[in-house]
N, C-alpha and C positions, 0 to 999 in steps of 0.2 A: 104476688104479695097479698097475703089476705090482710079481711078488715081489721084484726086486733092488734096488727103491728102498724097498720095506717095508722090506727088511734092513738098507738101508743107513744108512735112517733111524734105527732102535733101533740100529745097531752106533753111531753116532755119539753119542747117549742114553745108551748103556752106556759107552762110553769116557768121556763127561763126567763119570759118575756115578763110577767109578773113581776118575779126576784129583780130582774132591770128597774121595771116602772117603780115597783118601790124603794130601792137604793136611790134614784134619782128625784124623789120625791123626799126622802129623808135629808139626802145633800143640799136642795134648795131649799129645804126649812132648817138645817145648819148655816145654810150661807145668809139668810136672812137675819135670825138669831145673831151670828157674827157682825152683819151691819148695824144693826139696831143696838149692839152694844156699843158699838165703836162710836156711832151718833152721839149715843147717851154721853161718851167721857166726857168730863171737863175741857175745856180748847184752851187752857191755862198753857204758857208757853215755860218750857223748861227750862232753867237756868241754865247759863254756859258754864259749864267743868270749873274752869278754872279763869274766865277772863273778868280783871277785876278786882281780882283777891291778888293773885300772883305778881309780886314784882320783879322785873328780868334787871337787876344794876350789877351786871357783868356785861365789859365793854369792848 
């Protein structure tokens, strides 16, 4: 095996490994962005559908 297919082979290796680190680096700055919004919401609790309003006077 000469050296320009060694190289070429790690250079392909390393660029794969790149495209990894920064796919994974994009997803934890997604995943973060996504907590930090969810933080932000208001913690106001949601009405119940229907209990309250509805009356059942069938017996």
């Amino acid at each position: 095996m000469d050296i320009n297919s060694i190289m070429s082979s790690q250079l392909v290796q390393l660029q794969q490994t790149v495209q990894l680190s920064l796919l994974q680096n994009a997803m934890n700055m997604e995943a973060v962005s996504a907590v930090a919004l969810l933080e932000d919401m208001p913690q106001t609790a949601a009405p119940h559908p229907y209990k309250g309003s509805v009356v059942d006077i069938q017996g």
